[in-house]
N, C-alpha and C positions, 0 to 999 in steps of 0.2 A: 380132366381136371375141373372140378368144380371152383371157378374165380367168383362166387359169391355167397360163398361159404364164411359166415361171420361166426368168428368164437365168440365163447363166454366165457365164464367164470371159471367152469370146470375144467374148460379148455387151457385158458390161463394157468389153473392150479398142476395142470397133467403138466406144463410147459416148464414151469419153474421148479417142480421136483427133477426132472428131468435133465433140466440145465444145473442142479447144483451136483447130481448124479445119474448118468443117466444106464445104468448099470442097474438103477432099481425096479425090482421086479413088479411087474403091474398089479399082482396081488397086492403089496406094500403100498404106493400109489393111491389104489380104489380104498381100503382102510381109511388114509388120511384124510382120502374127500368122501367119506361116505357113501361112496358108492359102488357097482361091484366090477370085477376085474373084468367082466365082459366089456363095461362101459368104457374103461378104459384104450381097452383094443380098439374096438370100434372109432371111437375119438382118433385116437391116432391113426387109424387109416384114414380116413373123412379127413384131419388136417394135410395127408401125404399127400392125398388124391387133388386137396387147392392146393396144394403149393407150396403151404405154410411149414412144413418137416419138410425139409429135401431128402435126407440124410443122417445115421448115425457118422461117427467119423472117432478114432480113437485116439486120445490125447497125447503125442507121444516127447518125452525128453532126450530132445537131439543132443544135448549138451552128451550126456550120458553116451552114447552111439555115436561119440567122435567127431558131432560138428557141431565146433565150439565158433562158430562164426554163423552171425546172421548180421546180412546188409540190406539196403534199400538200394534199388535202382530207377533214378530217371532217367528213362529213355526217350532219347528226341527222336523224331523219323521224318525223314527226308518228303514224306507227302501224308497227309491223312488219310490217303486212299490205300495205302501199304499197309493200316491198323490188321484187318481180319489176316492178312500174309504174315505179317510182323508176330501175332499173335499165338498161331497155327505152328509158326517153327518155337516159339519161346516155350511151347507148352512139350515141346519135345526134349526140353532139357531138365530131367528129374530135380536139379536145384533150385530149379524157379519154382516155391509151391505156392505162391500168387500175382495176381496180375492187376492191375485196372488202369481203366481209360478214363485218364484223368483231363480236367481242365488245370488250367496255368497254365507252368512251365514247359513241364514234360506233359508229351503225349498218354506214356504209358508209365506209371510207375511200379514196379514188382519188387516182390520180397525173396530172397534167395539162403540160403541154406547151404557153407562150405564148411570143409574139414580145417579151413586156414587159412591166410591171405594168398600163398601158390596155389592151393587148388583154387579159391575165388580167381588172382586172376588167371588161370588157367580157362576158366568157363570164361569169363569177358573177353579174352582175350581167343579163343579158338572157338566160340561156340556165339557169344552172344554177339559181339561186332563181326563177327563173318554174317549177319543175316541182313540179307537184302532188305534195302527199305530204312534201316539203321541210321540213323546220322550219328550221333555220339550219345552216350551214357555218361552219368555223373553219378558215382557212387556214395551210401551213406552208409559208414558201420553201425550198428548198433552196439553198445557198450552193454547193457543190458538192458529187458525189459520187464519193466514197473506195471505195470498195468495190462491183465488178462483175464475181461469178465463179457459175461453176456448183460443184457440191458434187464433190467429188472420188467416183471411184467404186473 
């Protein structure tokens, strides 16, 4: 991993087509910046190799696929030293598809993904407070969300 890998412009220009599609072919891409579809490639591996691309990842509409429920959870834990245990089992439950380790309140706050409030509390209730380490959760519905962009570069 090269961590002193500093982009530029081009780098920026690959980033932001990318983020509004990223589906577009690198030929298309090299065209808009002038330059050719090898440069392209190559950039993008060079940003993968620091750090800076983790990942493709594909958009998907859960609404559509039957889970018309998305919550927030803070999660409190009985010791901060239970965080990477805490952690390791939460990530074995396919509804949690994020996590972090937050300051405030909660230790950990996560975003979850149910078909309905039975199946949600089915997960908190058989899956996510059976895990050691747990002290309690305080759950947050989301009604819908407004706002889904990447940060302008």
């Amino acid at each position: 991993m090269e961590s002193n890998y500093q982009i530029d412009n081009i780098d920026r220009g690959i980033l932001s087509e990318l983020m509004i599609n990223a589906k577009v072919p690198y030929t298309e891409i090299a065209k808009k910046l002038i330059v050719s579809a090898g440069t392209i490639h190559v950039r993008m591996k060079k940003m993968e190799e620091a750090g800076i691309v983790k990942n493709s990842r594909l958009h998907i509409n859960y609404e559509l696929l039957g889970f018309d429920l998305t919550a927030f959870l803070g999660i409190y834990l009985e010791k901060g030293s239970t965080y990477t245990d805490v952690i390791q089992q939460l990530n074995l439950i396919p509804e949690i598809v994020e996590a972090h380790y937050t300051t405030g309140v909660y230790s950990i706050f996560a975003k979850i993904r149910c078909k309905n409030t039975k199946h949600m509390r089915q997960i908190l209730n058989e899956e996510i407070q059976s895990i050691k380490g747990i002290q309690r959760t305080e759950t947050i519905i989301s009604l819908e969300q407004s706002i889904d962009k990447h940060i302008i570069l």
